[in-house]
DRENZAPA-918154 format. One record per residue: residue in three letters; x, y, z of N, C-alpha, C, O, CB in turn. Coordinates in pm, whole numbers, m for minus. Glycine has a CB too. Layout:
<r: ALA; n_east: X; n_north: Y; n_up: Z; ca_east: X; ca_north: Y; ca_up: Z; c_east: X; c_north: Y; c_up: Z; o_east: X; o_north: Y; o_up: Z; cb_east: X; cb_north: Y; cb_up: Z>
...
END
This chain:
<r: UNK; n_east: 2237; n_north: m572; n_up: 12243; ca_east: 2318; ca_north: m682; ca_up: 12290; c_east: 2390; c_north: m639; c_up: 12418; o_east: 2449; o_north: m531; o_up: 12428; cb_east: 2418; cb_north: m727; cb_up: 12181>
<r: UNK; n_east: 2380; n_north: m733; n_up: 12518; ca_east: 2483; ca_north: m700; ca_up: 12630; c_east: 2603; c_north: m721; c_up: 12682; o_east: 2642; o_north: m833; o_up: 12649; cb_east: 2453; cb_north: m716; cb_up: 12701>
<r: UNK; n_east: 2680; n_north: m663; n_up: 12750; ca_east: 2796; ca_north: m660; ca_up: 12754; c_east: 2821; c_north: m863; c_up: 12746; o_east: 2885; o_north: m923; o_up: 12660; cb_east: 2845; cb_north: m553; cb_up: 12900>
<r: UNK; n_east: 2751; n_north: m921; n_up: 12857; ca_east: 2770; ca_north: m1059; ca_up: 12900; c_east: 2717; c_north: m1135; c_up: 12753; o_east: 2783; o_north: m1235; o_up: 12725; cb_east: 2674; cb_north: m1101; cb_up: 13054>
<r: UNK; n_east: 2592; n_north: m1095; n_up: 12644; ca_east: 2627; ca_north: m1161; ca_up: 12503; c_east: 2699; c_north: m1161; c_up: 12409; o_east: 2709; o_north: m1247; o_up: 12321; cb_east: 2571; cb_north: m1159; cb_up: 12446>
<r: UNK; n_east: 2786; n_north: m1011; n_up: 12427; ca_east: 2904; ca_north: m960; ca_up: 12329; c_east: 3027; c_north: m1039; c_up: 12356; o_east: 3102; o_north: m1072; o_up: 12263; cb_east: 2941; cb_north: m800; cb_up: 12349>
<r: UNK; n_east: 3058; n_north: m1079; n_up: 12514; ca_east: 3197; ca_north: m1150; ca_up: 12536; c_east: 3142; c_north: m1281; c_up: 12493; o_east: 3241; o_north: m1312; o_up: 12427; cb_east: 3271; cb_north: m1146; cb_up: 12700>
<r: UNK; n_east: 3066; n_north: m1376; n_up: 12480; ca_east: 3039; ca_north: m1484; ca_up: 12483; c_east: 3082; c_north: m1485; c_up: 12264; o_east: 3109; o_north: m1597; o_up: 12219; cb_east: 2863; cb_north: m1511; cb_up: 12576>
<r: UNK; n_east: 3082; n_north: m1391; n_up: 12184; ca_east: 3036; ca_north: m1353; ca_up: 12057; c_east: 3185; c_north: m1366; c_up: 11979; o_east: 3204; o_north: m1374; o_up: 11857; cb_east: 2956; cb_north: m1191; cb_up: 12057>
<r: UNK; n_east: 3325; n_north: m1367; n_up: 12130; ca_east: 3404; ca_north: m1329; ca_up: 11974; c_east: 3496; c_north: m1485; c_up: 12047; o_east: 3585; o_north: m1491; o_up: 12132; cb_east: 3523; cb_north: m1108; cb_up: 11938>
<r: UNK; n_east: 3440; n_north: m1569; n_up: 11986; ca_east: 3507; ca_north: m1722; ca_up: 12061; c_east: 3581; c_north: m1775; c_up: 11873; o_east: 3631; o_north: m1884; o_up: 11842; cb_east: 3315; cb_north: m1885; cb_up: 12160>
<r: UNK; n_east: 3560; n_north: m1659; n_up: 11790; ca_east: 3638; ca_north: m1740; ca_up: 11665; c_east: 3754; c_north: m1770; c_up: 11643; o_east: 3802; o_north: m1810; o_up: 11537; cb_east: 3631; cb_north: m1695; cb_up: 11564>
<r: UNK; n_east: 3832; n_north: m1745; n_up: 11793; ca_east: 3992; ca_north: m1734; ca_up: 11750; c_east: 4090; c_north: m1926; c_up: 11691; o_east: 4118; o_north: m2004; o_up: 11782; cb_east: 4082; cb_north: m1655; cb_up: 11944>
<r: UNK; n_east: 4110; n_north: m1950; n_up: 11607; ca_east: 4168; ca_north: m2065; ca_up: 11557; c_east: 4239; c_north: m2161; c_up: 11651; o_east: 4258; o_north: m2281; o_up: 11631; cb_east: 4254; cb_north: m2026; cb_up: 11462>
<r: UNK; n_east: 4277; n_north: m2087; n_up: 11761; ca_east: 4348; ca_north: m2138; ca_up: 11904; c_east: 4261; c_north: m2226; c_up: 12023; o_east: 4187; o_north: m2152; o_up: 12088; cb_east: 4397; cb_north: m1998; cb_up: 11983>
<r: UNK; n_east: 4256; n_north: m2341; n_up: 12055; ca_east: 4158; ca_north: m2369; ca_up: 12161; c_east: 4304; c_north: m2419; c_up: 12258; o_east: 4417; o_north: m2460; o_up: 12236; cb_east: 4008; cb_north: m2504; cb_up: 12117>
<r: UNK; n_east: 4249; n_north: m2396; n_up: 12334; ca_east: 4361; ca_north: m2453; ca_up: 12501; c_east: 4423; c_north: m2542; c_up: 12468; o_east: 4545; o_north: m2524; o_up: 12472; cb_east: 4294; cb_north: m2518; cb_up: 12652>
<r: UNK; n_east: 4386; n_north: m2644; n_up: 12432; ca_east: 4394; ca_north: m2787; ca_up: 12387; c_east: 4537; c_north: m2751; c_up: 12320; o_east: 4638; o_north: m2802; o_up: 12369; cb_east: 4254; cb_north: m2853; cb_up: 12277>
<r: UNK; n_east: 4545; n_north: m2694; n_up: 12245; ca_east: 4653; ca_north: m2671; ca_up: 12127; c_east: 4767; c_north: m2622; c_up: 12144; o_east: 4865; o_north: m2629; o_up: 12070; cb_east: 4618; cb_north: m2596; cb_up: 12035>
<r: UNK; n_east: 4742; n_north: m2531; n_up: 12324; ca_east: 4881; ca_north: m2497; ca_up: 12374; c_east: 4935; c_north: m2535; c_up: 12497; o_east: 4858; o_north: m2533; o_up: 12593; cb_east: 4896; cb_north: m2372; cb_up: 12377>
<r: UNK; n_east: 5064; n_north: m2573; n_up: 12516; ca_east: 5110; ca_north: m2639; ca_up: 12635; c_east: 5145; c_north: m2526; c_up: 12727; o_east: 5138; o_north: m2406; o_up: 12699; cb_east: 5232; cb_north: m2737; cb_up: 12609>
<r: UNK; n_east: 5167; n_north: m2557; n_up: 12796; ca_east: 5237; ca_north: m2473; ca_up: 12950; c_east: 5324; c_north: m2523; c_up: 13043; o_east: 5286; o_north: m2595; o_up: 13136; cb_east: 5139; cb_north: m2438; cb_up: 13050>
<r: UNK; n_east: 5477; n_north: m2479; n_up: 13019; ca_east: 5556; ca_north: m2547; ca_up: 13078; c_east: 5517; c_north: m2456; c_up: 13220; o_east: 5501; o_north: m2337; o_up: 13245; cb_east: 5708; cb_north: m2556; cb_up: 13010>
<r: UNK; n_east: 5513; n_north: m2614; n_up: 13314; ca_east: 5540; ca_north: m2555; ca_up: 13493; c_east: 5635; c_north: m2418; c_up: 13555; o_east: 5615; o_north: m2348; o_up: 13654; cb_east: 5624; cb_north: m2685; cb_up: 13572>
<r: UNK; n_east: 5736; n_north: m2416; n_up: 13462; ca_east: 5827; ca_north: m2336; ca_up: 13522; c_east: 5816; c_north: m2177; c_up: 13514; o_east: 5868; o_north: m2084; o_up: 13575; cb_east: 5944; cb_north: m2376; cb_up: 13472>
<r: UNK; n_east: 5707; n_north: m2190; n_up: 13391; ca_east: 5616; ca_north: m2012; ca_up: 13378; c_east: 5573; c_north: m1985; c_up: 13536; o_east: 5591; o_north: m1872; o_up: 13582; cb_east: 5421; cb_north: m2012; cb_up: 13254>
<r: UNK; n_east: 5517; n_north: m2088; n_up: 13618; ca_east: 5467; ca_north: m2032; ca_up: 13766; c_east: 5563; c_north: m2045; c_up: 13872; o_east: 5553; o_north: m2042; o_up: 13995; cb_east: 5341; cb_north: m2108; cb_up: 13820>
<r: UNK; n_east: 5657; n_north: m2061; n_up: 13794; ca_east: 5792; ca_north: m2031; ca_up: 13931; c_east: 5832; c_north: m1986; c_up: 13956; o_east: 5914; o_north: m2015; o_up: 14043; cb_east: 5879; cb_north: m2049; cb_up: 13967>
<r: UNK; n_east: 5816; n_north: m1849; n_up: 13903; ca_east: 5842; ca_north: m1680; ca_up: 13961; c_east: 5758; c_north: m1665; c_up: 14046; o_east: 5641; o_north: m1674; o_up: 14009; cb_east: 5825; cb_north: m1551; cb_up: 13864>
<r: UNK; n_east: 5783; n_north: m1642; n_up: 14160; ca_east: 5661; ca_north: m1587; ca_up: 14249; c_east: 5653; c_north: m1434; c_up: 14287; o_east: 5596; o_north: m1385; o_up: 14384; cb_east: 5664; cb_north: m1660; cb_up: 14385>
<r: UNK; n_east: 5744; n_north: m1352; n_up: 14161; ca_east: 5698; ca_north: m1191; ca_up: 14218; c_east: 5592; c_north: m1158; c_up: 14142; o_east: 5536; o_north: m1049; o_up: 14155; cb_east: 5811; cb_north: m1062; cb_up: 14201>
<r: UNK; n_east: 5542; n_north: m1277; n_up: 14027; ca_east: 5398; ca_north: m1203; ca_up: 13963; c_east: 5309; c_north: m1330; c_up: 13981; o_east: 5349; o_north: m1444; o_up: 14002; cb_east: 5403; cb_north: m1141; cb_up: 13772>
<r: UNK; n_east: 5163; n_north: m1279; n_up: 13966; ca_east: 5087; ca_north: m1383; ca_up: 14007; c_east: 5062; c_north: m1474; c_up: 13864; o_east: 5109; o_north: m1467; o_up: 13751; cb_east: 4949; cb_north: m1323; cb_up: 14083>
<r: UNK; n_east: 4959; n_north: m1565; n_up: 13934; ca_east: 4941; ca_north: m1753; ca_up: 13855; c_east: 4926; c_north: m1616; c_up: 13698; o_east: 5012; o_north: m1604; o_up: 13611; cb_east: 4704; cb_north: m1925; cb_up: 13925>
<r: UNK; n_east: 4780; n_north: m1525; n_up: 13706; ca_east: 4764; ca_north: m1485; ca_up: 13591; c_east: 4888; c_north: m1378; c_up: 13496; o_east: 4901; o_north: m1361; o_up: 13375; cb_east: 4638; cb_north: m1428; cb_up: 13617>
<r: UNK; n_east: 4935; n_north: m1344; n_up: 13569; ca_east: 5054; ca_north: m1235; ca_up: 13500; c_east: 5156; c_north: m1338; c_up: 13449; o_east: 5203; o_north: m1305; o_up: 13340; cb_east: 5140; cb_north: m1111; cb_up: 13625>
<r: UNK; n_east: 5203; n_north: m1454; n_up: 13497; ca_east: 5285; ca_north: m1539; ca_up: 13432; c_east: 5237; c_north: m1570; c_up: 13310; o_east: 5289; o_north: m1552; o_up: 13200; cb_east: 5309; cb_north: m1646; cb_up: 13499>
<r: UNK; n_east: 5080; n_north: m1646; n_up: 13353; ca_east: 5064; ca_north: m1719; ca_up: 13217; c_east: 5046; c_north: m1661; c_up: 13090; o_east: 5071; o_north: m1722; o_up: 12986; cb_east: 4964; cb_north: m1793; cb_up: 13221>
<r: UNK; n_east: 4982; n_north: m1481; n_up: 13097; ca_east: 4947; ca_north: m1383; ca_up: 13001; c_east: 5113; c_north: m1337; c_up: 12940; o_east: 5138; o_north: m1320; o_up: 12821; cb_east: 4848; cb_north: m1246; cb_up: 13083>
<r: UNK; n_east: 5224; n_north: m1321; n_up: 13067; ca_east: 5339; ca_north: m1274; ca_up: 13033; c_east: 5437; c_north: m1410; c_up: 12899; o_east: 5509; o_north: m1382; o_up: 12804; cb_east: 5416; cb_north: m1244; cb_up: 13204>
<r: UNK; n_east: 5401; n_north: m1526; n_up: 12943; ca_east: 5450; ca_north: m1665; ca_up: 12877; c_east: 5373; c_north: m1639; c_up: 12734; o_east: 5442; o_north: m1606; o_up: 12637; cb_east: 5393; cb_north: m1829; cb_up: 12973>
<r: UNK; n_east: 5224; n_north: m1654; n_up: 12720; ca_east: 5162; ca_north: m1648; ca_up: 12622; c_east: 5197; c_north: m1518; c_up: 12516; o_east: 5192; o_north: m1529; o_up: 12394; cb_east: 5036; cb_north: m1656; cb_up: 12671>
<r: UNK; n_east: 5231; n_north: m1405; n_up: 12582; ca_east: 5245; ca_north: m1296; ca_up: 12464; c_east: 5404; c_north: m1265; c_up: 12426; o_east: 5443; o_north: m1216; o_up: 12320; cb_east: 5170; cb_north: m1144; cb_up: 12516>
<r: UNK; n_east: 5498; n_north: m1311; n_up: 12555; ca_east: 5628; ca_north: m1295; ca_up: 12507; c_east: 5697; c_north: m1404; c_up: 12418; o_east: 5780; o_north: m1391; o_up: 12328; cb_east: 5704; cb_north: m1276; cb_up: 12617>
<r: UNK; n_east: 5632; n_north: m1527; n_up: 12478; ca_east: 5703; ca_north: m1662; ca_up: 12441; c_east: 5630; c_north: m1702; c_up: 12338; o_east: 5691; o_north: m1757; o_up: 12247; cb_east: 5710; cb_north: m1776; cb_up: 12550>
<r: UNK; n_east: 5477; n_north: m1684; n_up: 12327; ca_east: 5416; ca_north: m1745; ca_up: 12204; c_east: 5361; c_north: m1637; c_up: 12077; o_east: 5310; o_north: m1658; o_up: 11967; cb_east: 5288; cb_north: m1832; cb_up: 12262>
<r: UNK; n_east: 5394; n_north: m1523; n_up: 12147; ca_east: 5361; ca_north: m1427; ca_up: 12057; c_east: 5211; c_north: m1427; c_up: 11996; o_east: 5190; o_north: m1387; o_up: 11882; cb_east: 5457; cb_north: m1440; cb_up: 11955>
<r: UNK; n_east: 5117; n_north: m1470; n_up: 12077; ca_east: 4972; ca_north: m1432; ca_up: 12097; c_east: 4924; c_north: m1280; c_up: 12096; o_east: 4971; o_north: m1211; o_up: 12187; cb_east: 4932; cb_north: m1486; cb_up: 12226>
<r: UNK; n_east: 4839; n_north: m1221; n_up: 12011; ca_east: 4793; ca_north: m1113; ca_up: 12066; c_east: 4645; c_north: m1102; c_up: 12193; o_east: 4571; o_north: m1191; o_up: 12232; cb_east: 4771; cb_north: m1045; cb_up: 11938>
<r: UNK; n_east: 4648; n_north: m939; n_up: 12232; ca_east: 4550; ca_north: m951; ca_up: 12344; c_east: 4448; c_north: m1053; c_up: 12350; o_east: 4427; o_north: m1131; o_up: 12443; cb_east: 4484; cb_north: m840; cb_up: 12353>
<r: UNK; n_east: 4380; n_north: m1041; n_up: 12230; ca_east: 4264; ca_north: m1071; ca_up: 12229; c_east: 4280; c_north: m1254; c_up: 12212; o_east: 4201; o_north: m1329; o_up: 12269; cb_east: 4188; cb_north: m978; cb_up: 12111>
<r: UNK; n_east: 4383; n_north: m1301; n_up: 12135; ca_east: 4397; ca_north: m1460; ca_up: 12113; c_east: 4387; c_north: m1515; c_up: 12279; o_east: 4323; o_north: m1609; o_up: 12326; cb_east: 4572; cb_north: m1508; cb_up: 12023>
<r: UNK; n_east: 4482; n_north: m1412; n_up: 12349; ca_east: 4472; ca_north: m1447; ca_up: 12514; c_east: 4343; c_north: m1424; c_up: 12591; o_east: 4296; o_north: m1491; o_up: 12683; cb_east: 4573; cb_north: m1362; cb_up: 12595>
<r: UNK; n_east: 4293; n_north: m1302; n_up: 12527; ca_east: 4154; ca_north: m1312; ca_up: 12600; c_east: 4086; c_north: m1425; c_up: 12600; o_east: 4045; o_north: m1483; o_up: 12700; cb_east: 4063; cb_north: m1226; cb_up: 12554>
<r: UNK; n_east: 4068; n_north: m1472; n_up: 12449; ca_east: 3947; ca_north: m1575; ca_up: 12435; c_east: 4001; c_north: m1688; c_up: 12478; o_east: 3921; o_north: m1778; o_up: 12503; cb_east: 3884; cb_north: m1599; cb_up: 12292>
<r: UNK; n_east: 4131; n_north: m1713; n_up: 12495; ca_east: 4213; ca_north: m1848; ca_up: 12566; c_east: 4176; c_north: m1850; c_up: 12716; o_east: 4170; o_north: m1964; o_up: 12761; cb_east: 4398; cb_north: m1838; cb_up: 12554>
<r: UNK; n_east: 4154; n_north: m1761; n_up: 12795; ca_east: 4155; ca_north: m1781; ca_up: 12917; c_east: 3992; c_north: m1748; c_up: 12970; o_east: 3938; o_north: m1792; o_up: 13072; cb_east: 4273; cb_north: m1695; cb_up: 12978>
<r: UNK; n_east: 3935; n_north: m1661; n_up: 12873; ca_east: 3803; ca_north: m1635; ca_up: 12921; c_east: 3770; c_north: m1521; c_up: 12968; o_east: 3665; o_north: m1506; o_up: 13031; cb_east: 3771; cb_north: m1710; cb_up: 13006>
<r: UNK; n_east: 3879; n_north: m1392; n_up: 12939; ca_east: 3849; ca_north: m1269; ca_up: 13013; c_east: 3871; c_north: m1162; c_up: 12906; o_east: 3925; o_north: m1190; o_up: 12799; cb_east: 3944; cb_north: m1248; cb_up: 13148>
<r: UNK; n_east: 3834; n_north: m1055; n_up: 12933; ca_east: 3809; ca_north: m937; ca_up: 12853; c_east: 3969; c_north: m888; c_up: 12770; o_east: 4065; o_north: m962; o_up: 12792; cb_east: 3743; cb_north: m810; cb_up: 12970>
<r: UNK; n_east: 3979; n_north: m824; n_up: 12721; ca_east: 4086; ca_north: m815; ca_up: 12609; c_east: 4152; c_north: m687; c_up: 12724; o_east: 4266; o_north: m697; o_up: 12771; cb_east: 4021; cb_north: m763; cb_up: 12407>
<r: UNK; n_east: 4073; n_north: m591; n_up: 12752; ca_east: 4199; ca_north: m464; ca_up: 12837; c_east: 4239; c_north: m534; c_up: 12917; o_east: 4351; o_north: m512; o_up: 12964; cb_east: 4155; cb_north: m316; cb_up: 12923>
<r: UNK; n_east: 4147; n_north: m663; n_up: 12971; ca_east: 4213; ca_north: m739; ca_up: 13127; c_east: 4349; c_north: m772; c_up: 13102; o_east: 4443; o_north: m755; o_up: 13180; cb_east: 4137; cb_north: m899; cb_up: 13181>
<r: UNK; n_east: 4355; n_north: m833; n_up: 12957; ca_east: 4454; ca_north: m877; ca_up: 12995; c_east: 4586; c_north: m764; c_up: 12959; o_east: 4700; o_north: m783; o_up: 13002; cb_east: 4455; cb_north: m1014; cb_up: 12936>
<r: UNK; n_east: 4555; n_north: m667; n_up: 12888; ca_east: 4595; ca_north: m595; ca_up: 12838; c_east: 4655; c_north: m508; c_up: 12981; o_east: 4770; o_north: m466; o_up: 12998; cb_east: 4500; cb_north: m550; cb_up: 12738>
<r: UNK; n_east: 4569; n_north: m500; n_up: 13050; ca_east: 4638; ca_north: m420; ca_up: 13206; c_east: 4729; c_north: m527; c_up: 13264; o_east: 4834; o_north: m502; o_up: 13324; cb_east: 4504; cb_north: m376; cb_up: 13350>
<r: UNK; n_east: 4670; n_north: m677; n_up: 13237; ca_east: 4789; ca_north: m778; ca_up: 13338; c_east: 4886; c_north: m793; c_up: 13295; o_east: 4973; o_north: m829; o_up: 13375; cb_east: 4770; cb_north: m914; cb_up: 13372>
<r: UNK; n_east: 4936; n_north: m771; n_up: 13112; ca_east: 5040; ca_north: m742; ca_up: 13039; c_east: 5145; c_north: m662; c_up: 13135; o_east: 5247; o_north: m690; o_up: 13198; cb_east: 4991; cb_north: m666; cb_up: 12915>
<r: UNK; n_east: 5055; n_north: m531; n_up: 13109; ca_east: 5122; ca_north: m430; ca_up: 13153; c_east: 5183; c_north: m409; c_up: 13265; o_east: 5281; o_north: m335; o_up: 13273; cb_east: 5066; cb_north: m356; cb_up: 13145>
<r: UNK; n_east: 5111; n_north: m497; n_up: 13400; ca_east: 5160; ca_north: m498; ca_up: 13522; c_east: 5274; c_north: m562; c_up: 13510; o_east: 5369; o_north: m537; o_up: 13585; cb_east: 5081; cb_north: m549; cb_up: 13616>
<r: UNK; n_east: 5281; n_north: m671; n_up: 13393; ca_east: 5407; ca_north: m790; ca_up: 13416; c_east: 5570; c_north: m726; c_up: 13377; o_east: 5679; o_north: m767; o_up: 13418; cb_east: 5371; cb_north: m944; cb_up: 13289>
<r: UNK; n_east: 5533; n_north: m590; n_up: 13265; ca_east: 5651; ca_north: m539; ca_up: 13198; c_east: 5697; c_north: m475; c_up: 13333; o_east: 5810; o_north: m469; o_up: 13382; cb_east: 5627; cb_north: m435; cb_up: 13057>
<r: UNK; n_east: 5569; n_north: m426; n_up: 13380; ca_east: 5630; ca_north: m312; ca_up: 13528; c_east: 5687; c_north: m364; c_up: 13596; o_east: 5782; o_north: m303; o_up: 13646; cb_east: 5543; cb_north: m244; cb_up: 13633>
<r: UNK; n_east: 5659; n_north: m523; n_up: 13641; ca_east: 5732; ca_north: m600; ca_up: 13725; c_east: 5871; c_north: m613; c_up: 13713; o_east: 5964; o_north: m597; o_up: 13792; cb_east: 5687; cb_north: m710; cb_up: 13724>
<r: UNK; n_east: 5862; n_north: m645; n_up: 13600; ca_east: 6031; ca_north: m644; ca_up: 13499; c_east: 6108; c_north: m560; c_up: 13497; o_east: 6225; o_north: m596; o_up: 13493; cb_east: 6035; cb_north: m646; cb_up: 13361>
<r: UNK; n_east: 6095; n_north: m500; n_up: 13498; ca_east: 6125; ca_north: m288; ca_up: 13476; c_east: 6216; c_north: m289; c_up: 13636; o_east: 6338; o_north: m282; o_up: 13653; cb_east: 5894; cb_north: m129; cb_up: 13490>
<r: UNK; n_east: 6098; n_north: m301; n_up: 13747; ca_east: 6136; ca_north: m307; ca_up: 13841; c_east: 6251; c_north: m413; c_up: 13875; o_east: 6358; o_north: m358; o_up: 13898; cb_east: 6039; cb_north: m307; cb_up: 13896>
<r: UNK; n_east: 6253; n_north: m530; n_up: 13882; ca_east: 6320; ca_north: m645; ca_up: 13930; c_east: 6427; c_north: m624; c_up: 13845; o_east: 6534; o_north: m668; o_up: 13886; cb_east: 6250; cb_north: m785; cb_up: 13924>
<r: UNK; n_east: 6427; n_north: m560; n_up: 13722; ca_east: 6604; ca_north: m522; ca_up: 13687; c_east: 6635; c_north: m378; c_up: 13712; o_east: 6726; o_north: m331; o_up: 13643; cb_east: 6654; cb_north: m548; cb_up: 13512>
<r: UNK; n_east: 6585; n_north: m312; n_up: 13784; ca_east: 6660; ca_north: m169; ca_up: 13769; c_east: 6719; c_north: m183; c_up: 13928; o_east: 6818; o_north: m115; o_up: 13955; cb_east: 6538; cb_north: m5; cb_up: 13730>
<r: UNK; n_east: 6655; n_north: m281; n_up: 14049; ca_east: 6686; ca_north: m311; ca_up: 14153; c_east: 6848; c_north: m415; c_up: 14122; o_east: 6945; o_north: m413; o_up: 14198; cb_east: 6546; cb_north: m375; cb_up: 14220>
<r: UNK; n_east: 6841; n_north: m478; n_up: 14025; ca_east: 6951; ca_north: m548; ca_up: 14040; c_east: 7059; c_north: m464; c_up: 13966; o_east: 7159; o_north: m527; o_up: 13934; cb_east: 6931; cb_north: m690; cb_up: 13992>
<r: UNK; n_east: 7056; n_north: m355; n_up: 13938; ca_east: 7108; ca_north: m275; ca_up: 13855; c_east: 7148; c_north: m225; c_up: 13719; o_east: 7237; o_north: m147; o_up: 13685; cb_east: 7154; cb_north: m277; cb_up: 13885>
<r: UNK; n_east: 7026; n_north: m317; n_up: 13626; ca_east: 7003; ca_north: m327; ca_up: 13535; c_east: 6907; c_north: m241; c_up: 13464; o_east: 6792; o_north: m217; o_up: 13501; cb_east: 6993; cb_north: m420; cb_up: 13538>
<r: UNK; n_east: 6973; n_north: m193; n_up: 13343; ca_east: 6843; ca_north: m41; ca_up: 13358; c_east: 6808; c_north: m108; c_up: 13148; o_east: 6892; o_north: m132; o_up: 13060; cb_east: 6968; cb_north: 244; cb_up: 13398>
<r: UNK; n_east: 6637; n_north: m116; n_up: 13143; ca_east: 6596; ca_north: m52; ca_up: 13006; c_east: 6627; c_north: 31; c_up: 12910; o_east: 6692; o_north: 134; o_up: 12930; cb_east: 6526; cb_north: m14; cb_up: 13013>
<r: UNK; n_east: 6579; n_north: m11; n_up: 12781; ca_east: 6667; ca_north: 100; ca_up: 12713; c_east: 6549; c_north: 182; c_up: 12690; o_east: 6555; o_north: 254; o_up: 12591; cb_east: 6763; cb_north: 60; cb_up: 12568>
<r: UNK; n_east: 6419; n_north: 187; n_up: 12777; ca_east: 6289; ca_north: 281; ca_up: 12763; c_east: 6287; c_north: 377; c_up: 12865; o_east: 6217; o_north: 476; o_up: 12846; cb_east: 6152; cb_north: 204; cb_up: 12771>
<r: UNK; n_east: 6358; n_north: 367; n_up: 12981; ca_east: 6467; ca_north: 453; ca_up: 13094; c_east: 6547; c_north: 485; c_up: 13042; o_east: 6598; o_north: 422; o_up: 12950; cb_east: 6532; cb_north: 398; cb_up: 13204>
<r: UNK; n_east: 6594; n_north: 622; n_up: 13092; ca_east: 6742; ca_north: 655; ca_up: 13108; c_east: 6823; c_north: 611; c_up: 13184; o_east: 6779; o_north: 546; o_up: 13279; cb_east: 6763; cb_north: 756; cb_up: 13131>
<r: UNK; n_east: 6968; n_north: 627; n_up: 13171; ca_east: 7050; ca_north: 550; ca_up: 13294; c_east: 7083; c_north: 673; c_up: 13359; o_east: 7074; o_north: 786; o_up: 13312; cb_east: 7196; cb_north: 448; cb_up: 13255>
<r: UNK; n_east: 7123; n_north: 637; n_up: 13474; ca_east: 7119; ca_north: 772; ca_up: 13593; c_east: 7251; c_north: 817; c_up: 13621; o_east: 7348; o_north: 746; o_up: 13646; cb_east: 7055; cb_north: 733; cb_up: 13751>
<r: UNK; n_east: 7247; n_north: 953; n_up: 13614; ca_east: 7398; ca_north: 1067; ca_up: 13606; c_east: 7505; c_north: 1049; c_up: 13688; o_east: 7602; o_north: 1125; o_up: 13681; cb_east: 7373; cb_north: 1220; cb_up: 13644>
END
């Protein structure tokens, strides 16, 4: 089986598009892009895992799993600039 019949193989997830809304205001941040919003909305706000998002949007499960990841970094960043620090950082001496 190939990679392109295996992604087409795991479409069983109970979720179709149809079933979830998207408020406009997820794309009104403009320090992350259209896809890092909507993956960041779907797993923080709806509590979706990787893969429910994969098969929702049509892309591979690490994809989104790296665009996750870019979105926390974004975050990370945009509060340690405003002087807001994580509790996965240390705060500085």
């Amino acid at each position: 089986m190939s990679a392109r019949q295996r992604k087409g193989s795991n479409r069983a997830v109970g979720t179709t598009s149809s079933d979830l809304k998207l408020p406009l205001s997820v794309l009104r941040d403009r320090s992350v892009s259209v896809l890092e919003a909507i993956v960041g909305y779907l797993k923080d706000e709806k509590g979706l895992t990787y893969h429910e998002i994969a098969v929702m949007l049509n892309r591979d499960d690490r994809t989104i799993w790296t665009v996750f990841s870019r979105v926390k970094k974004k975050r990370r960043s945009r509060k340690n600039k405003r002087g807001v620090f994580d509790d996965e950082k240390k705060q500085p001496r």
